[in-house]
C-alpha positions in Angstrom: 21.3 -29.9 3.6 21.4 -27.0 1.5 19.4 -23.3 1.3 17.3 -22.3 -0.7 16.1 -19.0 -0.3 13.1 -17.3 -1.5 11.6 -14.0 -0.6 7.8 -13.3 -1.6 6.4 -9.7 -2.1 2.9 -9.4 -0.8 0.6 -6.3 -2.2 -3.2 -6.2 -1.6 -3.9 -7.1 -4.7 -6.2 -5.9 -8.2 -9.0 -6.9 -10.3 -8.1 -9.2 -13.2 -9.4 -6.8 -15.7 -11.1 -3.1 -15.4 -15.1 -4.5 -16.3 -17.7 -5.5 -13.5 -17.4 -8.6 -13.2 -14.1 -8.9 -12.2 -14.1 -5.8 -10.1 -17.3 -7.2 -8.1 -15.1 -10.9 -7.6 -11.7 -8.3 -6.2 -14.2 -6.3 -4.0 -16.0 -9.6 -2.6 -12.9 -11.1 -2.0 -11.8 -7.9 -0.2 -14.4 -6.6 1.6 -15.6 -10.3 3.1 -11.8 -10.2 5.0 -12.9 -9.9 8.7 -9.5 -8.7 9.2 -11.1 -5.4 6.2 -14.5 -5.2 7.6 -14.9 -6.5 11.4 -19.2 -6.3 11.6 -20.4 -9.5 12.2 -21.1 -11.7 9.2 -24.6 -11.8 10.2 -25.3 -8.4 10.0 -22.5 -7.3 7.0 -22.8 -9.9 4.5 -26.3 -9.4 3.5 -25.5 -5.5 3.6 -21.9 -6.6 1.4 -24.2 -8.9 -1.3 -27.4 -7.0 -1.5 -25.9 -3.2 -1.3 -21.9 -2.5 -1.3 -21.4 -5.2 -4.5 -24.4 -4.2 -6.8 -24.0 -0.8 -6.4 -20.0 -0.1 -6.0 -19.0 -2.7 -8.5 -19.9 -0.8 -11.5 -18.9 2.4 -10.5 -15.3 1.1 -9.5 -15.4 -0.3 -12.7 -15.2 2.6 -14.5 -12.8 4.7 -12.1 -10.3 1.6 -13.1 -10.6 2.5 -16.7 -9.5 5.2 -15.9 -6.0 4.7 -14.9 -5.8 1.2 -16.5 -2.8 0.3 -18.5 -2.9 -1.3 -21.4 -3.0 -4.9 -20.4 -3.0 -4.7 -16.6 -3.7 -2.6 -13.7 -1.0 -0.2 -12.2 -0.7 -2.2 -8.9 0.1 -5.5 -10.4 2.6 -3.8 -13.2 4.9 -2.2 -10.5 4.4 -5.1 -7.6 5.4 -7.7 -10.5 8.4 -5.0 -11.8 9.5 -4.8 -8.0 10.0 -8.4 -7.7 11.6 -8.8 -11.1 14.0 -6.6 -10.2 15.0 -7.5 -6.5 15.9 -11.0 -8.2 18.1 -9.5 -10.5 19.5 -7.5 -7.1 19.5 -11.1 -5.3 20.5 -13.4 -8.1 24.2 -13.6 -7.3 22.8 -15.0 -4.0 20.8 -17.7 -5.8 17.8 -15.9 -4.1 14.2 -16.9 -5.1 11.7 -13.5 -5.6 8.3 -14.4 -6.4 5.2 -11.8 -5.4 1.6 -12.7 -4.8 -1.6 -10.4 -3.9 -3.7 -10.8 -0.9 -6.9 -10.5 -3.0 -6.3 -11.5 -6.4 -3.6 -13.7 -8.7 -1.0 -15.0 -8.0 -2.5 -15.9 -4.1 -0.4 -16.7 -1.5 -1.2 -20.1 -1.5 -0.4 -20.8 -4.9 3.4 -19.4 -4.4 3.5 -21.4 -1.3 2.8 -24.7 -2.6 5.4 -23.7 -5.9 8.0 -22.8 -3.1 7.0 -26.5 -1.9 7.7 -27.9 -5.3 11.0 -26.3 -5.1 12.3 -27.1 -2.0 12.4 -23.5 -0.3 14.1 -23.9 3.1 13.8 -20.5 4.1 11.5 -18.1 3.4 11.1 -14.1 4.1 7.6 -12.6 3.4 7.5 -8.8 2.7 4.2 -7.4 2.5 4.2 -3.9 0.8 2.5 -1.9 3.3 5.4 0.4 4.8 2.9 0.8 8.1 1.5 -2.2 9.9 -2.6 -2.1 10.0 -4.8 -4.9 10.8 -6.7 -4.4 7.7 -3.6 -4.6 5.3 -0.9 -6.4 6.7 -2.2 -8.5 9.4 -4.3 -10.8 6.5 -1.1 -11.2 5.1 -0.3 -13.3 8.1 -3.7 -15.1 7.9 -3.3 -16.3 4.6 0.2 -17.3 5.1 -0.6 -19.1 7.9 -3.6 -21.0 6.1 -0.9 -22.0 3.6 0.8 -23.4 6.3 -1.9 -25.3 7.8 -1.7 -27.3 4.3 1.7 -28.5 4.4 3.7 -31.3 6.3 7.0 -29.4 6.0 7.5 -25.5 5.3 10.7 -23.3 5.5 11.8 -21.5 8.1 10.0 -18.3 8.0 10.3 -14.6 8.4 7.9 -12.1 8.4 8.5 -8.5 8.0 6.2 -6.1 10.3 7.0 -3.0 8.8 9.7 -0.6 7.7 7.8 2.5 8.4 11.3 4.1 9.7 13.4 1.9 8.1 16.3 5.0 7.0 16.7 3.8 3.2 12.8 4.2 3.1 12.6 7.9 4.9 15.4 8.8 2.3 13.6 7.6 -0.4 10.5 9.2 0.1 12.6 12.7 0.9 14.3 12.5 -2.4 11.3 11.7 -4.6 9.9 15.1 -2.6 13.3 17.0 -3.9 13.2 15.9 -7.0 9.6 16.9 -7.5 10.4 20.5 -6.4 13.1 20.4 -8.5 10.6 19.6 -11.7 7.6 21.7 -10.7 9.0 24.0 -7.8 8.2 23.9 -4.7 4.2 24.7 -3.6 3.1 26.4 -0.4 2.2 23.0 1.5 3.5 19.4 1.7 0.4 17.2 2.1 1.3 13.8 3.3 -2.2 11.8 2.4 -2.5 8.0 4.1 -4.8 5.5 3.6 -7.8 5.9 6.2 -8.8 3.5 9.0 -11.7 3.1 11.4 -11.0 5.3 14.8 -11.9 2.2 16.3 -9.0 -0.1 14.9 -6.3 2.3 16.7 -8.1 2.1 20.3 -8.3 -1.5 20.0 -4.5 -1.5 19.5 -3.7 -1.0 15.6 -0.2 1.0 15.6 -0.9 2.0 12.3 -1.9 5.9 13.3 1.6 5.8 15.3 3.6 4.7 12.1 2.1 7.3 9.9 3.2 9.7 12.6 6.3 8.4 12.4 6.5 8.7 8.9 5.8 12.1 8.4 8.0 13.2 11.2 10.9 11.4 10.0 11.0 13.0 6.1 9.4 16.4 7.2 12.8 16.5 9.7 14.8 15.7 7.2 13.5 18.1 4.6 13.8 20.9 7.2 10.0 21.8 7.2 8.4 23.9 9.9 4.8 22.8 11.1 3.1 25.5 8.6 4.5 23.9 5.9 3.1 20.2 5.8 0.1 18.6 6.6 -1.0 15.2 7.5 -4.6 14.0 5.9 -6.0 10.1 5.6 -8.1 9.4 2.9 -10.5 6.7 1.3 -13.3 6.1 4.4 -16.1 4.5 3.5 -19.0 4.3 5.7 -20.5 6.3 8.5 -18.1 5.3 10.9 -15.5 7.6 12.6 -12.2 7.0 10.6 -8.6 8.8 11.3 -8.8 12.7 11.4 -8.3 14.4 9.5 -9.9 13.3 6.2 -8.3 14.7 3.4 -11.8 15.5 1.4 -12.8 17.7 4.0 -9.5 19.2 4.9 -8.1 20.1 0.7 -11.4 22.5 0.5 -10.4 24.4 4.0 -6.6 24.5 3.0 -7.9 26.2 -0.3 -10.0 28.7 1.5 -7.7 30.0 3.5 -5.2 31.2 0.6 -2.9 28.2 0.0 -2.9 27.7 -3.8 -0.6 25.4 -4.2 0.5 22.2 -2.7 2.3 19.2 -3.5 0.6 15.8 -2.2 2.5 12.7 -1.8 0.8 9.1 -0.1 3.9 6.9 1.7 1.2 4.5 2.7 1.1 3.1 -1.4 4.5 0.9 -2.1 3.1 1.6 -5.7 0.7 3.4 -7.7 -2.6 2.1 -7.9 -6.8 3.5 -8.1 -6.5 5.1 -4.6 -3.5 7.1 -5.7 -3.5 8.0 -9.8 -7.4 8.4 -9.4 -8.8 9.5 -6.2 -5.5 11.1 -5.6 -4.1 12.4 -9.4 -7.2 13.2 -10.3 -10.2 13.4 -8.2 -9.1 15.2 -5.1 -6.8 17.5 -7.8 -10.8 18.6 -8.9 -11.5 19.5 -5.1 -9.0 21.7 -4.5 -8.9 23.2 -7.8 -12.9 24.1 -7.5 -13.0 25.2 -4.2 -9.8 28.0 -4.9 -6.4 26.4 -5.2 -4.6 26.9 -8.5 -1.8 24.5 -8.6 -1.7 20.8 -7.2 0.9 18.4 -7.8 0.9 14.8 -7.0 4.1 13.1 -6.0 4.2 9.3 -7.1 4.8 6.5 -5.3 8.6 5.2 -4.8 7.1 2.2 -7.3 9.7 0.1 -9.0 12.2 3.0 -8.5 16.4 2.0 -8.0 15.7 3.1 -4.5 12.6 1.5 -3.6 14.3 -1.6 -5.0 17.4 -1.2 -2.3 15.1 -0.6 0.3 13.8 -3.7 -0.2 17.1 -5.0 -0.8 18.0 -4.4 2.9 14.7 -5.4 4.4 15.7 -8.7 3.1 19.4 -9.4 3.7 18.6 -7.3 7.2 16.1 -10.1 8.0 18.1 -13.1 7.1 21.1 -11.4 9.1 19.0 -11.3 12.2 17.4 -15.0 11.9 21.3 -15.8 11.5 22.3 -14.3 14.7 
C-alpha cells in the first residue's frame, strides 16, 4: 500500500468578517473552550453569555477594523500563505498541506474527513504556536482527537509539541531583529512581549512560562545582549486573575519613566500577525509608551509567511516523519 502524506497547519483561528456578529460567534467559540477558560460551566457561562459577549463583541469588532485587510483578517491571510507555500516546498514529495483554525473555518474536522476522502495514510499536525500552552495548543489535540472519534480508519499520526528551540526558529527570529536594526537602528531595549496566561496554568504544570524562557534566552545569546538590554513582558490578561509577570501594560509606562526612549518590541509567541500583535501591539501599547515619555517604539513583525518561517516549518515536518521512520 502506498503513502500518502499530508501535513495540516493549525492556528487559533479568526472571525469570518470584522462586524459583531461574527466576532461574537469567534469569541463564543473561543472563550467556551474549557481548555481557554477552566471556571466551571456553571458559574462561567452565564457570566460568558450575559457579560463577556454583549459587551466585548462590539468593541472587538471595531479594533478588527482596524487592522483588517481587505477581504480577510491578517491571521487567516498569512496561516493560508504559509501552507500554500510549504506545498510548493513539499510538492516534489507528493506532500499534502492543508491548514485549519481551531476556532473558525476551515475546522479541524472538516480537513479531517477531506484527508478521509483522500486516502491520507499518514498524517503530521503542526499547530502554530512555537510554545506549548494548555490554552492554545492542547485544544488542538482535543479537536483532533474528536475527529478521530468519527472515523473507522485514520492515518498514522504525528503531532508536533512545539519548536520553541527548534535552531531554524531561534535563527529566524534573531535575523528578523537584525534586519530591523538595520532599517530603523537599533533602540535602547529589546522587549520580547508573549501572550499572557493565568499564574495558575503554570503551577498546575503548563510548560509554557519555561518555553518563553527559553525563547528569549536562546536569541538574546545569540544576539550578544547583556541583561540591561532586553526585557521579557506577557501581555493580553483578561480578568482579575493573577496572569504571568510581568504584564507588559504596566511594565512599557515604568521603562519609559526611567529614561529608556526607545525600544524595539517583537512577540515570538504569534506564528503570524494578527489583532493581538498589529493592534494591541503596533498600535495601542505604541500610545502607552509614547504618552507616558518614550519617543521612539518600533514593532518587529511576526516571521509570517517569510522564506524562513517557511523552512522552519519545512524541517518540523521532514524532522517528524524522519523520527516516526526510525
Amino acid at each position: 500500500m502506498n503513502k500518502k502524506i499530508a501535513v495540516l497547519l493549525v492556528n487559533l483561528g479568526t472571525p469570518e468578517s470584522p462586524d459583531k456578529k461574527s466576532v461574537r460567534k469567534f469569541l463564543r467559540d473561543f472563550l467556551s473552550d474549557k481548555r481557554v477558560v477552566d471556571t466551571a460551566r456553571l458559574i462561567w457561562l452565564p457570566i460568558l453569555y450575559l457579560i463577556v459577549l454583549p459587551l466585548r463583541s462590539q468593541r472587538v469588532a471595531k479594533l478588527y477594523k482596524k487592522i483588517w485587510f481587505e477581504n480577510e483578517s491578517p491571521l487567516r491571510f498569512y496561516t493560508r500563505s504559509q501552507a500554500q507555500k510549504l506545498a510548493d516546498k513539499l510538492a516534489c514529495e507528493k506532500i499534502t498541506v492543508e491548514y485549519a483554525m481551531t476556532y473558525g473555518k476551515p475546522t479541524i474536522a472538516q480537513q479531517m474527513h477531506k484527508f478521509q476522502q483522500q486516502g491520507i495514510t499518514n498524517l503530521t499536525v503542526l499547530p502554530l504556536y512555537p510554545q506549548y500552552s494548555v490554552s492554545t495548543t492542547a485544544p488542538v489535540f482535543d479537536q483532533l482527537s474528536a475527529a478521530i472519534k468519527q472515523q473507522f480508519n485514520f492515518p498514522a499520526l504525528n503531532f508536533i509539541h512545539d519548536y520553541h528551540d527548534h535552531p531554524l526558529y531561534i535563527n529566524a527570529l534573531v535575523n528578523s531583529i537584525k534586519t530591523s536594526w538595520q532599517e530603523k537602528g537599533q533602540s535602547q531595549l529589546l522587549v520580547f512581549s508573549f501572550h499572557g496566561i493565568p499564574k495558575r496554568y503554570v503551577t498546575l504544570g503548563d510548560v509554557y512560562q519555561q518555553h518563553c524562557e527559553s525563547t528569549v534566552q536562546l536569541v538574546v545569546s545569540a544576539l550578544g545582549l547583556s541583561k540591561e538590554q532586553y526585557k521579557l513582558c506577557y501581555q493580553s490578561r483578561v480578568g482579575r486573575e493573577e496572569w504571568l509577570k510581568p504584564y507588559l501594560d504596566k511594565t512599557l509606562p515604568e521603562i519609559a519613566k526611567r529614561g529608556i526612549h526607545s525600544i524595539d518590541i517583537i512577540s515570538p509567541a504569534f506564528s503570524c500577525d494578527c489583532l493581538e500583535t498589529l493592534e494591541e501591539l503596533a498600535i495601542d501599547n505604541k500610545a502607552l509608551f509614547l504618552e507616558n515619555g518614550g519617543e521612539q517604539y518600533h514593532y518587529i513583525p511576526c516571521l509570517n509567511d517569510s522564506e524562513e518561517h517557511i523552512q522552519l516549518f519545512q524541517a518540523l515536518v521532514n524532522g517528524s516523519r524522519v523520527t516516526q521512520s526510525e
